[in-house]
C-alpha positions as CSV (number, residue, x, y, z in Angstrom):
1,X,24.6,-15.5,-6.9
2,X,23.9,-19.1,-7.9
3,X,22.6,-20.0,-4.6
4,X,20.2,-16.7,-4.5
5,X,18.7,-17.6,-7.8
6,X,18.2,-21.0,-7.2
7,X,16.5,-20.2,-4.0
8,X,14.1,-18.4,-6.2
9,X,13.6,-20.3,-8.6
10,X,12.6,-23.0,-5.8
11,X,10.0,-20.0,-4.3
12,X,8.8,-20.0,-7.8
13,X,8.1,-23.5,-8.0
14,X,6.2,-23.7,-4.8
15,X,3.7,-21.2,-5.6
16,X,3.4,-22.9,-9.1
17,X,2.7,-26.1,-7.1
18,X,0.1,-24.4,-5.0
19,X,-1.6,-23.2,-8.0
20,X,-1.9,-26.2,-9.3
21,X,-3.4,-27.8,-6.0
22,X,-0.5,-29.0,-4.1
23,X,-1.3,-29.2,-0.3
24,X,1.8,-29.9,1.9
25,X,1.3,-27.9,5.0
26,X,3.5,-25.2,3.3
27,X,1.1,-25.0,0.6
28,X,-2.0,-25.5,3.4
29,X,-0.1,-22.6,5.1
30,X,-0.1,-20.0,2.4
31,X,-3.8,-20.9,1.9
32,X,-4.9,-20.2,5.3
33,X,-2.5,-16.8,5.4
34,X,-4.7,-15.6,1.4
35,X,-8.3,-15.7,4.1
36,X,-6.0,-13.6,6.6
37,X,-4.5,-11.2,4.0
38,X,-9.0,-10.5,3.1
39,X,-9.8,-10.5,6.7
40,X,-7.0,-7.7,6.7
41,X,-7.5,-5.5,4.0
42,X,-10.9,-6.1,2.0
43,X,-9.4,-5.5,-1.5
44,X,-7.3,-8.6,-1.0
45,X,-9.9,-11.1,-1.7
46,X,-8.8,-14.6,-2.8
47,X,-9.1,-14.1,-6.7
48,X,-7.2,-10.9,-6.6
49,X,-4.2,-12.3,-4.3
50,X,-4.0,-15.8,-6.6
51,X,-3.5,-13.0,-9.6
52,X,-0.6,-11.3,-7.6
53,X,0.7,-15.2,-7.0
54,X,0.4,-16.1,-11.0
55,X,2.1,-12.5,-11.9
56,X,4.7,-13.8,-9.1
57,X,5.2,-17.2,-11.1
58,X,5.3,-15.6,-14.2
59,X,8.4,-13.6,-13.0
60,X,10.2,-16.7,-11.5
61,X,10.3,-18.6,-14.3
62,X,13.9,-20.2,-14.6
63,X,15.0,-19.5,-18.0
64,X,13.8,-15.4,-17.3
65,X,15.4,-15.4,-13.9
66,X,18.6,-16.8,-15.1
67,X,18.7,-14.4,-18.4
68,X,17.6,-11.3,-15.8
69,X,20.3,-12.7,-13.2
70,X,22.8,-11.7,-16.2
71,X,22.4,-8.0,-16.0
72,X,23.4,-8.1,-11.5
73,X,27.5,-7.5,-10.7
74,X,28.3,-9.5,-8.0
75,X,29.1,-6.9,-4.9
76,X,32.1,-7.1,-3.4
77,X,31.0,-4.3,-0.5
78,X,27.5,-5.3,0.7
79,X,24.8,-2.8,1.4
80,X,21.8,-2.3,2.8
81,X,19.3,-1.0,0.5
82,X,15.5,0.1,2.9
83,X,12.4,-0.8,0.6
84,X,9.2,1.0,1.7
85,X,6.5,-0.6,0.2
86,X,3.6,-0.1,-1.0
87,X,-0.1,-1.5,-0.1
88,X,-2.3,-1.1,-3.1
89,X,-2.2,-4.9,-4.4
90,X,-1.0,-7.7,-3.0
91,X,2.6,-8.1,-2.9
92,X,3.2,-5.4,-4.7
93,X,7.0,-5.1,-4.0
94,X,7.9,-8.7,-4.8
95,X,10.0,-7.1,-8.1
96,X,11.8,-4.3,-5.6
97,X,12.6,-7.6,-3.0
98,X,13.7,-10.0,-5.2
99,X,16.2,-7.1,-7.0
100,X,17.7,-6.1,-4.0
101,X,18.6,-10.0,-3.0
102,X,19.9,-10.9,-6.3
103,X,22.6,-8.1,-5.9
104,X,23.6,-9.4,-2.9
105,X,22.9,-6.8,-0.7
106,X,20.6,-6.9,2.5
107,X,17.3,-5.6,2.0
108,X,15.4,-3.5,5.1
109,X,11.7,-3.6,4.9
110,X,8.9,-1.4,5.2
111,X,6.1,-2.9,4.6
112,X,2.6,-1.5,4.0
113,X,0.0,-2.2,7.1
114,X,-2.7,-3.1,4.0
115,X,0.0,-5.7,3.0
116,X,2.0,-7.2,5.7
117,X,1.4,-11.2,5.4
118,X,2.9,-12.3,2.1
119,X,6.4,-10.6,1.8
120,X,7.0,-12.2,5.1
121,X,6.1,-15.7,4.2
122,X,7.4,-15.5,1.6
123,X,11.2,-14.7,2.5
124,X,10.3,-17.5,5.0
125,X,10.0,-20.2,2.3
126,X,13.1,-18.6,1.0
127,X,15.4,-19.1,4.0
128,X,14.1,-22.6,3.9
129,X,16.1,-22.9,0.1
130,X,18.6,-21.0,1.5
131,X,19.5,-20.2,5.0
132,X,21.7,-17.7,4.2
133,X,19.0,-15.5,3.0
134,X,18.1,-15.2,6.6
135,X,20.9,-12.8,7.5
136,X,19.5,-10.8,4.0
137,X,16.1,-9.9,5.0
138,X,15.4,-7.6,7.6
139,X,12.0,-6.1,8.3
140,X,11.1,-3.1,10.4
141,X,7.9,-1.4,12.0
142,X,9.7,2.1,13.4
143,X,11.6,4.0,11.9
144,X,14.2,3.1,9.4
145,X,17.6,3.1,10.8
146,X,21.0,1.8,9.4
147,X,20.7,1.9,5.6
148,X,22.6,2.6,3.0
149,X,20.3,3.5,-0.4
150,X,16.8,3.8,-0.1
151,X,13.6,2.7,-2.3
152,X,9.8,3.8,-2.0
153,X,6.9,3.6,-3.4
154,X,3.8,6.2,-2.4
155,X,1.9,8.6,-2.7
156,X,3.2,12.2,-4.7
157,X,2.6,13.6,-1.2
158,X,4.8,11.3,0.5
159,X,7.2,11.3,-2.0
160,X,8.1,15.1,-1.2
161,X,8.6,13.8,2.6
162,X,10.7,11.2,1.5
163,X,13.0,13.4,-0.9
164,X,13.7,15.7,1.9
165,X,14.1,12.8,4.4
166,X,16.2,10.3,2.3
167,X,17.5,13.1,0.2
168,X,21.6,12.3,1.7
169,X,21.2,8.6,0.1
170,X,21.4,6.8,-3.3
171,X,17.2,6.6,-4.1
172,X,14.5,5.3,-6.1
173,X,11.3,7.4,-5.2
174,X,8.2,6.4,-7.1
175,X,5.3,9.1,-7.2
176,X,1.8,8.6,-8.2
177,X,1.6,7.1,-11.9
178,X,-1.7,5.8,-13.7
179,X,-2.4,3.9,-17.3
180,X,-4.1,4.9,-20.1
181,X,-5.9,3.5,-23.1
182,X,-6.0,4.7,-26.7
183,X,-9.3,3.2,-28.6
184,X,-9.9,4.3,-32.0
185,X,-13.4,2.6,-32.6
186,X,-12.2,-0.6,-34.7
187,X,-11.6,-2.6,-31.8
188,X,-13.7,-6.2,-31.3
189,X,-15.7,-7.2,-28.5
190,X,-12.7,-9.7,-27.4
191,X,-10.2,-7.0,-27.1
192,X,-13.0,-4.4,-25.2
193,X,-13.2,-7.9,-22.6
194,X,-9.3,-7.5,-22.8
195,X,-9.4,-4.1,-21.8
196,X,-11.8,-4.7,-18.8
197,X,-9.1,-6.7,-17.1
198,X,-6.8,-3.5,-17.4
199,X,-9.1,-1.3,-16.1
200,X,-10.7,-3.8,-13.2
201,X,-7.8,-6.1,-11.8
202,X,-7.3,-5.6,-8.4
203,X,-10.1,-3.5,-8.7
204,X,-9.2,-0.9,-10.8
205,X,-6.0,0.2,-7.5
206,X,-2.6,-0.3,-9.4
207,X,-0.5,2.2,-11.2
208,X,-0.7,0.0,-14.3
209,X,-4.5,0.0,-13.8
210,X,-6.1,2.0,-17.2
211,X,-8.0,5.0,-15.4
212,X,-8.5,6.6,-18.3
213,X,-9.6,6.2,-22.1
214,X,-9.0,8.3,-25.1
215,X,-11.2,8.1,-28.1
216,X,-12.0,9.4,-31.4
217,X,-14.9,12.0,-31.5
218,X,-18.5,11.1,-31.3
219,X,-17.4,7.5,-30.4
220,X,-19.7,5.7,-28.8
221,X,-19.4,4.9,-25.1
222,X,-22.2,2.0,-25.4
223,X,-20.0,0.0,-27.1
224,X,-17.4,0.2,-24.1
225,X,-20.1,-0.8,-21.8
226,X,-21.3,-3.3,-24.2
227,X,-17.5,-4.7,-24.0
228,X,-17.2,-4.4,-20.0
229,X,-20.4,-6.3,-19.2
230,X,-18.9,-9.6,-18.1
231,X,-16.8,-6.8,-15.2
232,X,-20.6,-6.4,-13.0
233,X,-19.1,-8.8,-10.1
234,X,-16.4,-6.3,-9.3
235,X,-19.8,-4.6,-7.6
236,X,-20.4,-7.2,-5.0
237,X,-17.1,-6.5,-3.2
238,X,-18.0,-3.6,-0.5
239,X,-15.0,-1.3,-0.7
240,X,-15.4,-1.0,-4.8
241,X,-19.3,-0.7,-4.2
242,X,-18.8,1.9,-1.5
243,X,-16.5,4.0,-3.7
244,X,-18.9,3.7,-6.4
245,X,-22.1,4.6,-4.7
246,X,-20.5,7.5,-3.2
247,X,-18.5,8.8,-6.6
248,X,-22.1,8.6,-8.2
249,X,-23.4,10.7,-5.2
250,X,-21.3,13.2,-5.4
251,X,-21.5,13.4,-9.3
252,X,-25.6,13.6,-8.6
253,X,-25.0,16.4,-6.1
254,X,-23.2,18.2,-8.2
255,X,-25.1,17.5,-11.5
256,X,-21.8,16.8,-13.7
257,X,-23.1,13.8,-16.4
258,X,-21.8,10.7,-16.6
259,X,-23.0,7.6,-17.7
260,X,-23.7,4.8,-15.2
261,X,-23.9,0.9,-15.9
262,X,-24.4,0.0,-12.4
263,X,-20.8,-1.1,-11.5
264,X,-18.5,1.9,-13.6
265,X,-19.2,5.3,-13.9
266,X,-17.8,6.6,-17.2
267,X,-16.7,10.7,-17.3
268,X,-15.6,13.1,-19.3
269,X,-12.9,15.0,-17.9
270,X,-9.5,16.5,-18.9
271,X,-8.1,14.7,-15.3
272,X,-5.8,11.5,-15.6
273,X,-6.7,9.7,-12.1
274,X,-9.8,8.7,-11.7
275,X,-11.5,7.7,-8.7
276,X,-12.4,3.4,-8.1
277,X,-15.0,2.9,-10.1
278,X,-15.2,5.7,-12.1
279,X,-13.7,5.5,-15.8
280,X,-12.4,9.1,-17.4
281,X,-12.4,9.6,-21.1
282,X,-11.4,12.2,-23.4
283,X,-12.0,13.0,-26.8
284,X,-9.4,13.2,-29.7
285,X,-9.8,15.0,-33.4
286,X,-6.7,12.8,-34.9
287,X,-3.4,11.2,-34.5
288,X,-1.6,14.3,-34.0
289,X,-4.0,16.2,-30.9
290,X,-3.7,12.5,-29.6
291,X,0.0,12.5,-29.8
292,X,0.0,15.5,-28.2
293,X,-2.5,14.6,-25.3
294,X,-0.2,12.0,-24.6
295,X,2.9,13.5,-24.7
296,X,2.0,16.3,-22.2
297,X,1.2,13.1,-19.6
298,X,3.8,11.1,-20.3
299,X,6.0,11.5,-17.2
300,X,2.8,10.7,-15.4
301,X,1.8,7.1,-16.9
302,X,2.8,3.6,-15.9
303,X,1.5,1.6,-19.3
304,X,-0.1,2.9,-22.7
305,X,-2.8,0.3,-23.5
306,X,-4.1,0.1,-27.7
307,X,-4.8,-1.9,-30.0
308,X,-3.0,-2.9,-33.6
309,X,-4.4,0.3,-35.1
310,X,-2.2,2.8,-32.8
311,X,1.1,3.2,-34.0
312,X,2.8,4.0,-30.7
313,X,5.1,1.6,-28.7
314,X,2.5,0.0,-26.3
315,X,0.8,-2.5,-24.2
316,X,-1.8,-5.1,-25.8
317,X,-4.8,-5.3,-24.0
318,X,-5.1,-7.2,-21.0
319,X,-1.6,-7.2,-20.5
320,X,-1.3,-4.2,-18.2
321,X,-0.9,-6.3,-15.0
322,X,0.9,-9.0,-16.4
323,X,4.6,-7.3,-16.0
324,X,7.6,-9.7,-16.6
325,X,10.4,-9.9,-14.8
326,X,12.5,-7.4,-17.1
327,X,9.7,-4.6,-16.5
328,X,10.6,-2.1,-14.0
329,X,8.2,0.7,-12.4
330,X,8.3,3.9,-14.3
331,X,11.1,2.7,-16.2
332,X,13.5,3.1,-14.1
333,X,16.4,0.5,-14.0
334,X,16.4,-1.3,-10.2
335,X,19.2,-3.6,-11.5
336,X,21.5,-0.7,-12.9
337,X,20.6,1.9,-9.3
338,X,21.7,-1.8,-7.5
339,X,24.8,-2.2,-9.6
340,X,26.1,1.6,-8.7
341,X,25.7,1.0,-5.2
342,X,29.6,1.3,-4.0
C-alpha cells in the first residue's frame, strides 16, 4: 500500500511541477500529448485539459491521499476490477483508476475513443515510481474478457446494455446525472461569475456541469446574463458554437422563446438536461414548491449549486468541478464496493 501511494503521490508532484513550468522531457512530453488530445477530440483544448490536470493535483495531494488511503483494506485475494470509461472531459476516470490501484487489485481498462491519451501516460509515469504497477494496469480495445467486478460510466442507454451484460458481477453502473442551481435573487455579481464556471467548464459536458437553474418568480434573467458576460469566449471553440447555432435554429423553427446573449441560450422548461449551450430554468413560488422540485430529481443530480441564502446541504459556487479526493460519483462509495470485493 505504501509503495502505491507514494507512487502517487510522486504522479501528483509531476503534474504540479508541470504546472508550474517545469520542462524535463517528461514534462515536454505531456505538453506535446495536451496538442494531441485537441487534435483528437475538439472539446479538449489546452485550457480545459490543464483544468482536468489542476483537479488531478488537487486530488493527489499528500496529506488527502494518505487520510483517503485510510479507508482501503489491504486484499489478501487480488482482483481484477474492468473500468469502462467515460469521454466527456478529460481524464475523467482518474478517481475510478487511482481507487482500484490503491486496493490493490488490477485494474482492466476501457477507455473512451474521445479520451485515450492521458490515462495511458499517465500510468506510464506511474510504473516509472513504481514498476510494480506495471503488472496492475491493463488496457483493452475488444472486448472485456477476464474480470472479476466491473465499473462504467455512460450513457442511461448504455447503462441498460451493461446491466444485462455485466449483470453476473459485483458493479458500479453510473447513468446519466446533471447539476443544478438554486438562485434566489440576492446573489452578487462575484458569485453569478462563480456560477458561470459551473455551468461552462469543460464547456458546459460533465455531470457536475449546472444545466439547469431554479429561481424565484418574476426574477430577472438579465441579471444572470449580466453575471455570465465574462463566459462569451466559450463561443469561439467550433463544437460549442455549432451546438449553439443549431439549438437556436431549432428553437426558431419551432418558435418556442428563449432568450439569446450570443453564446447561451436561456429556456424555460420543466426538463433537467439541457443541450450545450443552452441554459434551462424553472420557476419556484417558495421554499417548499422548491423543496419539492428538487426532491422529485434528486436521484437524477450529481451537485446542488446555491448560495448562503439556501438552506439545503450544497455546493458553493464555482465549486462544482473542483471534486476532492473523498467525493465519489453519485455518491456511491468506490473504496467501500473495492473493500467487499472477496
Amino acid at each position: 500500500m505504501e509503495k502505491r501511494v507514494k507512487a502517487f503521490i510522486e504522479l501528483g508532484d509531476f503534474i504540479r511541477e508541470f504546472l508550474a513550468g517545469e520542462r524535463n522531457a517528461k514534462h515536454q512530453q505531456l505538453d506535446e500529448l495536451i496538442d494531441t488530445c485537441y487534435q483528437y477530440n475538439g472539446w479538449f483544448n489546452r485550457e480545459n485539459i490543464i483544468k482536468a490536470l489542476n483537479g488531478i493535483a488537487l486530488m493527489l495531494s499528500e496529506n488527502d491521499l494518505r487520510e483517503f488511503a485510510k479507508q482501503v483494506e489491504p486484499t489478501e485475494n487480488q482482483k481484477t476490477v474492468a473500468v469502462i470509461m467515460a469521454g466527456n472531459i478529460p481524464a475523467v476516470g482518474f478517481h475510478d483508476f487511482l481507487c482500484v490501484l490503491l486496493s490493490g487489485n488490477k485494474i482492466l481498462i476501457k477507455l473512451s475513443s474521445d479520451d485515450k491519451h492521458l490515462i495511458p501516460f499517465f500510468s506510464e509515469i506511474l510504473i516509472e515510481f513504481e514498476s510494480s504497477l506495471k503488472e496492475q494496469i491493463l488496457f483493452t480495445e475488444g472486448k472485456l474478457e477476464k474480470f472479476d467486478a466491473v465499473i462504467a460510466t455512460g450513457s442511461s442507454n448504455s447503462a441498460r446494455y451493461f446491466e444485462y451484460y455485466f449483470g453476473k458481477y459485483p458493479y458500479i453502473i453510473r447513468k446519466n446525472r446533471t447539476s443544478v442551481a438554486v438562485l434566489t435573487g440576492n446573489e452578487t455579481k462575484e458569485e453569478l461569475a462563480l456560477l458561470g464556471n459551473d455551468i461552462f467548464d469543460y464547456y458546459g459536458l460533465g455531470c457536475r456541469n449546472v444545466s439547469k437553474v431554479f429561481v424565484p418568480e418574476r426574477y430577472k434573467l438579465d441579471t444572470l446574463f449580466e453575471g455570465l458576460f465574462s463566459f462569451g469566449h466559450v463561443i469561439e471553440n467550433k463544437k460549442y458554437g455549432n451546438n449553439y447555432e443549431y439549438n437556436r435554429a431549432v428553437y426558431l423553427l419551432n418558435k418556442e422563446p428563449f432568450l439569446d446573449n450570443n453564446f447561451l441560450l436561456i429556456k424555460r422548461s420543466e426538463n433537467l438536461h439541457s443541450p450545450v449551450g443552452v441554459l434551462f430554468y424553472e420557476e419556484y413560488t417558495g421554499i417548499n414548491d422548491l423543496t419539492t422540485k428538487i426532491d422529485a430529481i434528486k436521484n437524477e443530480l450529481q451537485c446542488l449549486v446555491a448560495g448562503r441564502d439556501f438552506p439545503n446541504e450544497n455546493i458553493v459556487f464555482g465549486q462544482a468541478q473542483c471534486p476532492d479526493i473523498f467525493t465519489f460519483s453519485d455518491n456511491i462509495n468506490m473504496v467501500a464496493f473495492l473493500n467487499n470485493l472477496k
